[in-house]
NUMI-772300 format. One record per atom (N, C-alpha, C, O): z, y, x. Coordinates in steps of 0.02 Angstrom, whole numbers, padded with zeros to 5 digits, always signed. Last residue first. Layout:
// NUMI-772300
ZYX...
This chain:
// NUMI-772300
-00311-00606-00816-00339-00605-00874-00321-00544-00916-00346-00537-00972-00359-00570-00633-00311-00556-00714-00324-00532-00769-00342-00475-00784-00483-00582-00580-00441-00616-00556-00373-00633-00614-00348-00686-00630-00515-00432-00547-00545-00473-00613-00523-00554-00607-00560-00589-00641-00422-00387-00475-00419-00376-00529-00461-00410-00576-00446-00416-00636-00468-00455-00371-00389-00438-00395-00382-00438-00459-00348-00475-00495-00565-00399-00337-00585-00471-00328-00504-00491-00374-00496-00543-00406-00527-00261-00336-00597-00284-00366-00591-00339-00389-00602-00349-00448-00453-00256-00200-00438-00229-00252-00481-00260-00320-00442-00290-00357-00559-00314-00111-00495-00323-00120-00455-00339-00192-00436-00388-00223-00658-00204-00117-00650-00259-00131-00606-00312-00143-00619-00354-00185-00558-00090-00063-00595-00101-00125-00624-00159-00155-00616-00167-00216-00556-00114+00065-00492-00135+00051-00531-00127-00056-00517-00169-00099-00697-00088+00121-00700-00170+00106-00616-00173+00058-00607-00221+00021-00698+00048+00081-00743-00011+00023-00728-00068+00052-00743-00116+00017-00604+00093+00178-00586+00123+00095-00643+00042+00066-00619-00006+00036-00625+00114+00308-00609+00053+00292-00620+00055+00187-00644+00012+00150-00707+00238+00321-00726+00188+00317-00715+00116+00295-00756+00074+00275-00561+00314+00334-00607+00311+00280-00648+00264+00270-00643+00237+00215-00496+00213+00456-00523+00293+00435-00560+00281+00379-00595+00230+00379-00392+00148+00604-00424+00154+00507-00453+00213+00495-00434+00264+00524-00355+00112+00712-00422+00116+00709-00439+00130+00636-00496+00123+00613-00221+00105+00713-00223+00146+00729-00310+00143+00731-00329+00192+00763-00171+00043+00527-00174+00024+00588-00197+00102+00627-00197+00153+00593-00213-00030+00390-00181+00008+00420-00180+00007+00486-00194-00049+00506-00264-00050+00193-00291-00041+00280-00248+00002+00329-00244+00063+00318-00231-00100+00040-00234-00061+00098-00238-00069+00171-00197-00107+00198-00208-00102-00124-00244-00131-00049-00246-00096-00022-00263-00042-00046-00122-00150-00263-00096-00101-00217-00149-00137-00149-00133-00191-00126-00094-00158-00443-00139-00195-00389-00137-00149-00322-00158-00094-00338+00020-00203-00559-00002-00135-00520-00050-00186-00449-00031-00237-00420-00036-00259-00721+00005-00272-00647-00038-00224-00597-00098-00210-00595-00059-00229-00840-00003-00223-00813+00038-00221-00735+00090-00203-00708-00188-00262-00838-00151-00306-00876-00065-00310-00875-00024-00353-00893-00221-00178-00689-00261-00216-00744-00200-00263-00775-00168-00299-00736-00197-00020-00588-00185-00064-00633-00229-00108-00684-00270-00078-00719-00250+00008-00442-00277+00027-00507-00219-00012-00536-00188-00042-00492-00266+00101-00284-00243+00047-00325-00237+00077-00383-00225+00136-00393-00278+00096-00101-00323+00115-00148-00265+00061-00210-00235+00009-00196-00284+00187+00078-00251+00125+00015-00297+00142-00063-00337+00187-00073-00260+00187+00217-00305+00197+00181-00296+00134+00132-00298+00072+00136-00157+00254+00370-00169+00196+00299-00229+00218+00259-00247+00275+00272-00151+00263+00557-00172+00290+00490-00166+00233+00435-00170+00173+00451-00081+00349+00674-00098+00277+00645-00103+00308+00595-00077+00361+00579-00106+00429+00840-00109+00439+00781-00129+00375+00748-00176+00342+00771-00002+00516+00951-00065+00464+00952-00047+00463+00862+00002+00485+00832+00094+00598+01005+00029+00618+00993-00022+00547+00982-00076+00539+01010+00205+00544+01012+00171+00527+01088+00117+00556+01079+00077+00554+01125+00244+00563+00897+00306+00588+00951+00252+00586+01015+00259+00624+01062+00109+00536+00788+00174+00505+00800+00197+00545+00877+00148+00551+00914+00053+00567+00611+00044+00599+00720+00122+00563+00734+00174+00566+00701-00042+00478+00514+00044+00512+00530+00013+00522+00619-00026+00496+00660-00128+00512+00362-00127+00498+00446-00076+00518+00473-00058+00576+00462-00182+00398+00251-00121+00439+00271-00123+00436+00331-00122+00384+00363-00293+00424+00085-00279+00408+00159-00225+00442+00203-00216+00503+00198-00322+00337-00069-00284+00396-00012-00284+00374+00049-00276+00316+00066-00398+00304-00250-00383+00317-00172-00330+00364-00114-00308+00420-00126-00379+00236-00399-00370+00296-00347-00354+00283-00297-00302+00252-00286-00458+00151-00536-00432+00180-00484-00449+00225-00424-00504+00244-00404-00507+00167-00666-00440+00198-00663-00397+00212-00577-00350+00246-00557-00570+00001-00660-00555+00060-00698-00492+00103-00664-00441+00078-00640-00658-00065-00509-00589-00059-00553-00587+00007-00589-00600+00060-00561-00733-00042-00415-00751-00056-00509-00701-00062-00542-00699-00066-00603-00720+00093-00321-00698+00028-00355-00721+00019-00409-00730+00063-00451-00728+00231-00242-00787+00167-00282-00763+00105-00279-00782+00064-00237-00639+00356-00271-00647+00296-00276-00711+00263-00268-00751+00285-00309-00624+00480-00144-00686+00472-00167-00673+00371-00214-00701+00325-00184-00471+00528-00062-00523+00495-00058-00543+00476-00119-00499+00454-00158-00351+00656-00031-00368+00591-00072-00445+00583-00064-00479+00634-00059-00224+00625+00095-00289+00669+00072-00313+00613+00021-00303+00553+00023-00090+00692+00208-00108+00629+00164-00178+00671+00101-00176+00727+00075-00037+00667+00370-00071+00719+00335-00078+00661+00276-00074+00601+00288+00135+00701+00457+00073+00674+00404+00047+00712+00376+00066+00767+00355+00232+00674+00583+00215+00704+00518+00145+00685+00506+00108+00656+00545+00408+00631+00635+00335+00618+00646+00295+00642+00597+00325+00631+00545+00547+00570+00737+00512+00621+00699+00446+00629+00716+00421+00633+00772+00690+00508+00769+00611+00509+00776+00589+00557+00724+00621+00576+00675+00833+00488+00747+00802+00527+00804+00739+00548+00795+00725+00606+00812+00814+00420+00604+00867+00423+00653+00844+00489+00707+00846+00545+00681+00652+00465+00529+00718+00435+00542+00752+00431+00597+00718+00439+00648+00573+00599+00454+00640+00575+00520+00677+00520+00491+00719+00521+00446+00417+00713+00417+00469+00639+00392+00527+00609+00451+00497+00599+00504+00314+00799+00337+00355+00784+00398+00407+00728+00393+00428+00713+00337+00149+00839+00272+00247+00824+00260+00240+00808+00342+00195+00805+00384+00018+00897+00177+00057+00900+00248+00134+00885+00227+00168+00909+00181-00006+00859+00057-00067+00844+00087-00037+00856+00157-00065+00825+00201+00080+00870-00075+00096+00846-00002+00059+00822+00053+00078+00777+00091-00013+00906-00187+00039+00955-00177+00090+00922-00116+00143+00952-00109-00119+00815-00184-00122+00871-00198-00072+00912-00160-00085+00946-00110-00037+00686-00218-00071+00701-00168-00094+00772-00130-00090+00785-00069+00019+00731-00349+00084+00727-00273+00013+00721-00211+00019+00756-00161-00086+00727-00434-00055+00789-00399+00012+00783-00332+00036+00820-00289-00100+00593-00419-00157+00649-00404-00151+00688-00386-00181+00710-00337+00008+00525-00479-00022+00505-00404-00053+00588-00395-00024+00633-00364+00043+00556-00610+00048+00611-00564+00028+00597-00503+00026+00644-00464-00015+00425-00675-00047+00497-00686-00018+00553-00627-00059+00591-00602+00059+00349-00591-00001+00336-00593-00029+00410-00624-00066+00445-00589+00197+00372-00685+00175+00363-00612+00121+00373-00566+00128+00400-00511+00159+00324-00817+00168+00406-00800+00174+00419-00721+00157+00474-00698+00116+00217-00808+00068+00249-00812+00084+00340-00803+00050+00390-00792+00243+00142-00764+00197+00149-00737+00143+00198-00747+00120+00224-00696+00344+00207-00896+00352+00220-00792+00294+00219-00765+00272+00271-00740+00289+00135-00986+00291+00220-00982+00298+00231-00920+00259+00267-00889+00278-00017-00953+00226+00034-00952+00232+00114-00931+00202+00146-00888+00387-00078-00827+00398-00039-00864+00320+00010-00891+00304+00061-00861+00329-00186-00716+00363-00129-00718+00359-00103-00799+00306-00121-00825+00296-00323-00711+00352-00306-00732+00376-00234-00746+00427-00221-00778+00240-00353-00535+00209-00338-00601+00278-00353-00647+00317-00394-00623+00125-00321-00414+00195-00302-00427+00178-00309-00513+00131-00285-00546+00026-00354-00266+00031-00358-00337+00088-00352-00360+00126-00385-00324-00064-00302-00137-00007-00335-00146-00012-00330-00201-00061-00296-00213-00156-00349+00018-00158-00335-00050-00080-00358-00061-00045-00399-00030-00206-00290+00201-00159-00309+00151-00172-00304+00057-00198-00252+00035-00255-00257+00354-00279-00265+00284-00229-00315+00229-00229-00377+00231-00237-00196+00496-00209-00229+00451-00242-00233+00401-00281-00186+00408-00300-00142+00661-00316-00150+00595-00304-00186+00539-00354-00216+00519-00243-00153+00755-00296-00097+00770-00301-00108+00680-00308-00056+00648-00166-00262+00784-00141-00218+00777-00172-00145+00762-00140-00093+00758-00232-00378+00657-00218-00356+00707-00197-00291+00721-00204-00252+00674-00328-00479+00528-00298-00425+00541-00254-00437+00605-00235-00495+00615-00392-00605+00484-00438-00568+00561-00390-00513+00546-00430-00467+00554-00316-00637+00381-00303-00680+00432-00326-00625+00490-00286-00605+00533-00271-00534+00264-00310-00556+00299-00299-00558+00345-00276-00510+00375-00124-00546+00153-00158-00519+00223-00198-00553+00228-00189-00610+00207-00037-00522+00000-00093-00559+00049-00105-00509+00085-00101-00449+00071+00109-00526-00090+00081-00483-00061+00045-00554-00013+00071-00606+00005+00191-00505-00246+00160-00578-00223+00115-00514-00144+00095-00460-00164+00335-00488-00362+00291-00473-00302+00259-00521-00286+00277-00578-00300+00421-00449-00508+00392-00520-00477+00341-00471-00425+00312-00422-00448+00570-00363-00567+00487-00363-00544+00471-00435-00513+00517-00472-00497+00689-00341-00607+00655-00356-00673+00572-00352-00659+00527-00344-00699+00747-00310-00480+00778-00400-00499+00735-00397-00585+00746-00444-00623+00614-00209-00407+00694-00233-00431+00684-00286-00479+00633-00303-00509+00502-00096-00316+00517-00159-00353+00604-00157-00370+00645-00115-00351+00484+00063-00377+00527+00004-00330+00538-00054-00368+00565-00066-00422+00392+00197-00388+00380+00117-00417+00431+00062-00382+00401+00014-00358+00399+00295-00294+00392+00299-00382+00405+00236-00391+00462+00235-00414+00428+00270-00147+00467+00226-00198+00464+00272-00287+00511+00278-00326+00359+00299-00034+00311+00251-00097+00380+00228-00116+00394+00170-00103+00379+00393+00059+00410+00329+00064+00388+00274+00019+00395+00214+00031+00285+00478+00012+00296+00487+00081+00327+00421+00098+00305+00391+00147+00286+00500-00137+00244+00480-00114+00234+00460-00039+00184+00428-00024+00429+00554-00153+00396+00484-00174+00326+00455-00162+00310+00397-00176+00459+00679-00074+00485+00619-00038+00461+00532-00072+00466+00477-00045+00404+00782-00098+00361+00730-00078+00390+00673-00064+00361+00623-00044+00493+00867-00093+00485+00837-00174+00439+00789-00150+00431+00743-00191+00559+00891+00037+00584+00838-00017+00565+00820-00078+00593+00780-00115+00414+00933+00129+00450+00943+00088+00499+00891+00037+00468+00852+00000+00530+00816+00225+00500+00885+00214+00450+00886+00186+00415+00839+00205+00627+00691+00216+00567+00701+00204+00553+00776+00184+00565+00793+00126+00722+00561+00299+00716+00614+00291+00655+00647+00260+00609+00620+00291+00778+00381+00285+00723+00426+00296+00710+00491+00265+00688+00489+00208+00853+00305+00248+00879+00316+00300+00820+00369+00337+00818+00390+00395+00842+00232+00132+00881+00281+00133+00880+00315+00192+00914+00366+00189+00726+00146+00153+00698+00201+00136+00772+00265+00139+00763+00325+00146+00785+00045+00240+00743+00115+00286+00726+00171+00234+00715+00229+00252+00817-00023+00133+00882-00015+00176+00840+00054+00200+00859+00110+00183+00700-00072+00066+00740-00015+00016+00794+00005+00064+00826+00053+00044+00651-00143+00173+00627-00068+00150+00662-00039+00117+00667+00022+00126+00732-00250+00164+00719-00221+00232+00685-00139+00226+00694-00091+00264+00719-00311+00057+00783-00288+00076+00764-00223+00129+00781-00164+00126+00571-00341+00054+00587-00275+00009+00674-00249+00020+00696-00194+00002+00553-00448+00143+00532-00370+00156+00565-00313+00135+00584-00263+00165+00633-00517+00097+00680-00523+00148+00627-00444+00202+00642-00411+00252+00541-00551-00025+00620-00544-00039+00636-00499+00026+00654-00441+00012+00423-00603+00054+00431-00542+00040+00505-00514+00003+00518-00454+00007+00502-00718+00132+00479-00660+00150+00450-00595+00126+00448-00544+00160+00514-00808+00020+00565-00776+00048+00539-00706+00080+00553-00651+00058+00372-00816-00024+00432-00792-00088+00494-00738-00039+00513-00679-00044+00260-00815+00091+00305-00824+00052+00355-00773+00021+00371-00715+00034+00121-00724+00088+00157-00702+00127+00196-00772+00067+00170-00781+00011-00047-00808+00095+00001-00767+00068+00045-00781+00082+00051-00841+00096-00202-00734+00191-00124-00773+00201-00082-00741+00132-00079-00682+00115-00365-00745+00065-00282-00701+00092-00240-00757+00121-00236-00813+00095-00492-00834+00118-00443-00820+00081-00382-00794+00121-00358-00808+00176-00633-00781+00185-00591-00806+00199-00531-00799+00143-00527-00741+00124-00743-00673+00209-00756-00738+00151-00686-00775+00184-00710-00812+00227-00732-00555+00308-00740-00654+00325-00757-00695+00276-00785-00748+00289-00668-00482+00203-00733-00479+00243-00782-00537+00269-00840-00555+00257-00559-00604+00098-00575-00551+00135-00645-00538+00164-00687-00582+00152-00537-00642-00054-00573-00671+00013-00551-00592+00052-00532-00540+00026-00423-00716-00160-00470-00653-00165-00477-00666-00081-00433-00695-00049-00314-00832-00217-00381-00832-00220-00425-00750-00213-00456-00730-00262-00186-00786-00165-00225-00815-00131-00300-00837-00132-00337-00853-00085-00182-00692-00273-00180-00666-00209-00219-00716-00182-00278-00705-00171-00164-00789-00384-00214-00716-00395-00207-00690-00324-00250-00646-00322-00032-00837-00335-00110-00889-00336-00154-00836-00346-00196-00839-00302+00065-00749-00346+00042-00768-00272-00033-00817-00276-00073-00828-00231+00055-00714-00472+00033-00661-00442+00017-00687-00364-00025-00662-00327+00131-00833-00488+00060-00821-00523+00023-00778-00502-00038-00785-00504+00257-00853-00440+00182-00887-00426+00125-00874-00451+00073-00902-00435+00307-00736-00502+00294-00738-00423+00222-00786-00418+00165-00772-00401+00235-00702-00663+00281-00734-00630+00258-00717-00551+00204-00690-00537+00202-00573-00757+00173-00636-00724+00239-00641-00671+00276-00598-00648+00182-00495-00895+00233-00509-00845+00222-00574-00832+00227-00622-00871+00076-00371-00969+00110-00442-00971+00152-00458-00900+00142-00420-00852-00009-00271-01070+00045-00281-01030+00071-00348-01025+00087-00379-01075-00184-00273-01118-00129-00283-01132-00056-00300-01085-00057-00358-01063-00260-00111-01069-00262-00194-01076-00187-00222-01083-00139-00195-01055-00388-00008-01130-00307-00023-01117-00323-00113-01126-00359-00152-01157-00515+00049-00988-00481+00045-01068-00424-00010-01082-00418-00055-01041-00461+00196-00887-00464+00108-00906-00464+00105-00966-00428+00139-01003-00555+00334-00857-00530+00298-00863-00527+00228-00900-00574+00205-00934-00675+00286-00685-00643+00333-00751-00586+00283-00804-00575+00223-00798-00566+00310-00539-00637+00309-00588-00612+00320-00655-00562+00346-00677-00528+00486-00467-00512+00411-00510-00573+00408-00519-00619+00449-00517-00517+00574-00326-00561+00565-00390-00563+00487-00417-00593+00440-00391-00398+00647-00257-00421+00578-00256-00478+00623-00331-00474+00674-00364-00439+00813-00159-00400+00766-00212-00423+00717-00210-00471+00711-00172-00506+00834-00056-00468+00888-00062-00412+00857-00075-00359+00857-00044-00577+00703+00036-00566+00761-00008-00538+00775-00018-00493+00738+00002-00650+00651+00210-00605+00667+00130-00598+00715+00094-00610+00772+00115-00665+00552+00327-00680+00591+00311-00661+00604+00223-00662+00557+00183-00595+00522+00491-00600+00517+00428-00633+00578+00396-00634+00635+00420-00659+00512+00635-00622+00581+00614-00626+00541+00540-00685+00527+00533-00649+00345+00695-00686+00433+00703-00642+00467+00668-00583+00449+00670-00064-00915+00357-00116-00927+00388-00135-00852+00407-00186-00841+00440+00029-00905+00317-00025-00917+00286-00063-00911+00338-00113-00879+00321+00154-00818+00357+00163-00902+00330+00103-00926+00308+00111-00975+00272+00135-00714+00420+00125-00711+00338+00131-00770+00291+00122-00778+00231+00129-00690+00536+00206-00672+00526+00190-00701+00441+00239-00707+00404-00022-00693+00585+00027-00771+00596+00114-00762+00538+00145-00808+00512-00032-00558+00616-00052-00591+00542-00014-00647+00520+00016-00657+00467+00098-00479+00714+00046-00529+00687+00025-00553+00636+00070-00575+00600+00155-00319+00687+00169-00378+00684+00108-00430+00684+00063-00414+00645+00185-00167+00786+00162-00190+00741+00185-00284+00740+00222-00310+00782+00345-00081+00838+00274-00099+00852+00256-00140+00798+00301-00156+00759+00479-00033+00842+00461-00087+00888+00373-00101+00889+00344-00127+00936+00532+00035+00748+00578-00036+00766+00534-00073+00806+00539-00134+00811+00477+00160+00736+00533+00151+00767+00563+00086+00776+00616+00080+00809+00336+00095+00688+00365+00136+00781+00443+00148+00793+00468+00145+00849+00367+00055+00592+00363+00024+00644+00359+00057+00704+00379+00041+00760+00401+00173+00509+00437+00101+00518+00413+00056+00569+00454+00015+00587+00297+00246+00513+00369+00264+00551+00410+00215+00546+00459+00214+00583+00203+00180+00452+00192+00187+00514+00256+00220+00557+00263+00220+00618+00262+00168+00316+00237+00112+00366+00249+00110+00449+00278+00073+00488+00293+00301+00274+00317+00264+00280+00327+00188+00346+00367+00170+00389+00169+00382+00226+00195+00353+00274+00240+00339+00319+00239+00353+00379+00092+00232+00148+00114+00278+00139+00143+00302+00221+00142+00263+00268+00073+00066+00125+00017+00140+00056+00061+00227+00070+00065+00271+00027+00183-00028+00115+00186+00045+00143+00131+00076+00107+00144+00112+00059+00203-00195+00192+00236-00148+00135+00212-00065+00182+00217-00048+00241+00169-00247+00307+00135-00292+00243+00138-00250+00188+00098-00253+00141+00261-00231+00394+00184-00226+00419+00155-00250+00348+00102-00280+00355+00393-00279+00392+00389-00237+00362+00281-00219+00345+00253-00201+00294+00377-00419+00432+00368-00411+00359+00370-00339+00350+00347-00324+00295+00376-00389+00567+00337-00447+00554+00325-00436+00449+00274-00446+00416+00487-00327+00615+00426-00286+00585+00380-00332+00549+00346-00310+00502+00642-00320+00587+00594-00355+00599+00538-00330+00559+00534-00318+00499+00738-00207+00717+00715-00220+00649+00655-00267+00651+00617-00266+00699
């Protein structure tokens, strides 16, 4: 399987059993562009957003709002092309069937398909260039979805965190389990929520995500940190991210 695009898609975990079973992580280059964590029980949102109007932005538009947000470096996002994220989202909606999930009501937060993109969404997803296998940093933007879906999505984040703080998850042979915990926002983004996902993988070694995402103007804003060096810490630079994103759309 080619990991090179899966490494870009996940806030879940998902990610990290997708690439151990097909092989390992991917290079930044793939994007055509160039301690113990620590947590809480539940996420704590900020507060909430005041309403902004829904709108549906095109691929390019969501890919220029990507490419203009910096990373740590002051560096602008690689953004991934059109094709390649097309030739991601085949590649995930194929693994998500093919993935088992204890408990099964967790199974939408474990694979991240509340929200699947489809032929009525526009995607645009950035990486930072200094990402590697110890440490990915990704933004992505999805926009089109359906308000009532989204926000009723977004309200139960809290409790699926809550209520799948331990799962287990298989594909084909492999088998690997997770802890998933919600984290403390400080985004200036209205409304958003944090998580961190640590999967134990077959060899005992352990990769983690730390994601964070709000909505502004409709479009779901999704950052996240992955790799086997992530921990809580990463949470305020992928916040920036997020931040630079969102005030980014009008």
């Amino acid at each position: 399987m080619n990991t090179s695009v899966l490494r870009y898609f996940g806030g879940s975990a998902l990610l990290v059993l997708a690439l151990t079973a097909c092989g390992g992580p991917a290079k930044p280059a793939d994007a055509g562009g160039g301690a113990a964590p620590e947590t809480s029980a539940t996420a704590t949102p900020s507060p909430t957003p005041t309403e902004d109007a829904f709108k549906m932005l095109s691929s390019d538009e969501l890919a220029e709002i990507a490419g203009g947000v910096k990373d740590t470096d002051s560096v602008a996002l690689a953004v991934m092309p059109a094709d390649k994220v097309s030739q991601a989202l085949d590649q995930m909606m194929s693994l998500m069937t093919e993935v088992q999930v204890e408990p099964a009501e967790c199974n939408s937060i474990a694979t991240g398909t509340a929200l699947k993109p489809d032929s009525s969404t526009t995607m645009a997803v950035g990486a930072s260039t200094s990402s590697n296998a110890e440490l990915t940093q990704t933004l992505s933007l999805l926009s089109g979805v359906d308000k009532q879906k989204l926000d009723g999505a977004l309200s139960a984040r809290g409790k699926e965190i809550a209520d799948c703080g331990n799962l287990s998850m298989k594909i084909g042979e492999m088998s690997v389990t997770a802890t998933t915990t919600g984290l403390d926002s400080g985004a200036d983004t209205a409304g958003a929520i944090a998580m961190q996902t640590d999967v134990t993988l077959p060899t005992g070694a352990t990769q983690s995500t730390v994601m964070t995402f709000a909505v502004k103007g409709g479009v779901l804003i999704a950052a996240q940190a992955t790799g086997t060096g992530v921990t809580s810490a990463d949470l305020a630079p992928i916040e920036e991210l997020l931040d630079q994103a969102a005030a980014l759309i009008d």
